[in-house]
C-alpha positions, 0 to 999 in steps of 0.5 A: 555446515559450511558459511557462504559468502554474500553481498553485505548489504544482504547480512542484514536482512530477514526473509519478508514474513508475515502471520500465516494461519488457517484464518477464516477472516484474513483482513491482513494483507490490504487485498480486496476482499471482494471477487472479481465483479461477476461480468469480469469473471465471465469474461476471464473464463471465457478467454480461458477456455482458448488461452494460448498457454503455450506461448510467451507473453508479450515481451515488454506487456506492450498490450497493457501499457497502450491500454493504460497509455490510451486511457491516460493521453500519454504515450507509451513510452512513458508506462511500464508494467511490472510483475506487481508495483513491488517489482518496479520498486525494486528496480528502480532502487537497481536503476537509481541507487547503488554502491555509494547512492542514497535512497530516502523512504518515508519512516513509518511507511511500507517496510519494503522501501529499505528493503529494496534500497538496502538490496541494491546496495544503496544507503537508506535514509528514512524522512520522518512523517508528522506524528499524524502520518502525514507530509510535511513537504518543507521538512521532506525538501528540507531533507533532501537538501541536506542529504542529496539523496539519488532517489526520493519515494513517496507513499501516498496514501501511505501505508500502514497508517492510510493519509491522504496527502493532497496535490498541493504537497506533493506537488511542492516537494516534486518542484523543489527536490532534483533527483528522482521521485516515485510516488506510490500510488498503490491505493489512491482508488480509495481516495476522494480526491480534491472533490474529484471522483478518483475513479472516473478513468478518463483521459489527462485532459478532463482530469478525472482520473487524475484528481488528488493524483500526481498523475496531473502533473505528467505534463508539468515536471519530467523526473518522476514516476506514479507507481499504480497496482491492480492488486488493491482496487482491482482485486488482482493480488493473485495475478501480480500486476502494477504499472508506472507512468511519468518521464519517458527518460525515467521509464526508459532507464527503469525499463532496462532492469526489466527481464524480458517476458518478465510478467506472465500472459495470463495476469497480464490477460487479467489485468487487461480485463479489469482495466478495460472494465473499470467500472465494474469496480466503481459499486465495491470501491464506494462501499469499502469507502462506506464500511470504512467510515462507518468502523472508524466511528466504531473504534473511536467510540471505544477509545481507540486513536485511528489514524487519518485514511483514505484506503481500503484499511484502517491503522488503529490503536487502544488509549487512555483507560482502554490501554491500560484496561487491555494491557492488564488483561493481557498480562493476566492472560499471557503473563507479565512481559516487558512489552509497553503498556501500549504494545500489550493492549494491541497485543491483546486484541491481535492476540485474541482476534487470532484466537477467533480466527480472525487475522489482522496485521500486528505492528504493536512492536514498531517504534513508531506505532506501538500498540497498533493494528492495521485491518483491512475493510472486508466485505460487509459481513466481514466487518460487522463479524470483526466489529463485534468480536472486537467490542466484545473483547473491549467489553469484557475487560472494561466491565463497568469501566467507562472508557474516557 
């Protein structure tokens, strides 16, 4: 079969992929596992029934971004609307990196970071987090200092391990770094804030919306943008939707890599929909906060390290005497690996919660967080399914073994 030539930056790179089974719980993907609110749905069938199909979308989702503009205070030209936030990042790292550019990602985050720099050709620099997931913004400013990067990305809350860092850090690093900086909101819905409700969507002067966001500094500094989703909050994984606001200059530069009609009508018309009718949303996102308070208690008690979040999903991996119990178990069930200790014990409840058709996220083999899993918060029935059926596991190899 002949060889083909392509771009090197591309040699490197797998396709993206993750497991895909006949589940019966997917809590994988950190979509919402809850509906579309029932008013919400109606209304989508209803615009259905006489949606125009056979037209083109807006050319630049120019409804959407004066719905968010309006909402925010902030003029148009400062939103952009993408086909998922994950298009934005990409064409941000087109727009800001490149042959001979530098992107820098935080390290351990959302893997797609290198990806998108790596796929623009740029180099990637990975700044660690603390060993408990968060920022610290001396080391971040630190680093770019040293290392001049083109552009700088920010997970928060991050993703895979859930930390909320607040304002005051962020802020600091964007006052004390130059070059461009995304700061990627993705599931700030779920955050508490700084004793603010994040989901009182008002507009920027009453500082609701804003509270704990690096949307209150709009105002105060113009290079960077805040990268928001309708696929998390607002249970629109399936539509592909998500937007970004900040620096008129920067969103016009990102707004050159965007193809025209490039997010199609009827997501659009769906996102329209949430975001005009937010509240709806409010009851399901303060449940999930709920749930997941109460499945942190749980894994604690049975001797797993939970990583700080404030998101809709936990990171979690077993230590001390349930490792070691897990690790055995696995071997003795799956035969003896060359995996670490604590990779087997994650590996034994991935392994076994697949076998009951429960399909969580496996980051057991990452370098920084060997063992773990990450599971999203489902609806309550879900939960309580997923709980028992992971304590059960637990249970059964410790035996009479206590725990600590």
């Amino acid at each position: 079969m002949s060889e083909f030539a392509v771009r090197s930056s591309l040699s490197g790179l797998e396709e993206y992929e993750v497991e895909t089974i006949e589940a019966d719980i997917i809590i994988n993907a950190n979509e919402s596992n809850y509906p579309v609110p029932s008013p919400i749905q109606e209304e989508l069938e209803e615009r259905t029934k006489n949606f125009t199909f056979n037209r083109y979308p807006p050319m630049k989702c120019e409804t959407l971004c004066g719905l968010i503009s309006e909402t925010l205070g902030v003029d148009i030209d400062k939103v952009r609307v993408g086909n998922g936030s994950s298009e934005l990042l990409q064409m941000a790292c087109y727009a800001f990196g490149g042959q001979g550019r530098k992107i820098a990602v935080p390290y351990p985050s959302f893997s797609m970071y290198g990806v998108y720099a790596q796929m623009s050709d740029s180099e990637v620099l990975r700044y660690p987090l603390t060993v408990d997931g968060f920022l610290d913004a001396d080391a971040v400013i630190s680093f770019c200092t040293e290392n001049e990067p083109d552009l700088l990305i920010i997970n928060n809350p991050n993703n895979p391990t859930g930390n909320y860092n607040p304002l005051p850090v962020i802020e600091k690093i964007i006052a004390n770094v130059t070059c461009p900086i995304i700061v990627d909101e993705a599931y700030m819905e779920f955050a508490r804030g700084e004793g603010v409700d994040p989901r009182d969507l008002r507009p920027l002067s009453q500082l609701k919306l804003v509270a704990g966001s690096a949307l209150a500094l709009l105002n105060k500094y113009s290079h960077f943008l805040v990268y928001r989703t309708f696929s998390k909050a607002y249970s629109l994984a399936g539509m592909r939707v998500g937007y970004s606001v900040g620096s008129i200059t920067l969103s016009k530069i990102l707004g050159k890599t965007l193809l025209p009609y490039h997010v199609n009508a009827y997501s659009l018309m769906a996102a329209e929909v949430c975001y005009r009718n937010r509240d709806e949303f409010r009851r399901q996102i303060e449940e999930i906060r709920s749930q997941r308070e109460l499945m942190i208690a749980e894994l604690k008690e049975l001797g797993m390290k939970v990583w700080p979040t404030e998101t809709n999903f936990i990171c979690y991996c077993p230590e001390g005497k349930l490792q070691q119990v897990l690790a055995d178990a696995f071997d003795k069930k799956y035969g003896v690996s060359n995996y670490s200790q604590a990779t087997k014990a994650g590996k034994m409840i991935f392994k076994s919660m697949l076998e009951e058709k429960i399909l969580l996220r496996d980051f057991t083999e990452h370098p920084v967080l060997q063992g773990c899993i990450r599971q999203t918060v489902g609806i309550p029935e879900e939960n309580g399914i997923v709980m028992n059926r992971i304590k059960n596991l637990c249970r059964e190899w410790l035996g009479n073994e206590q725990i600590n």
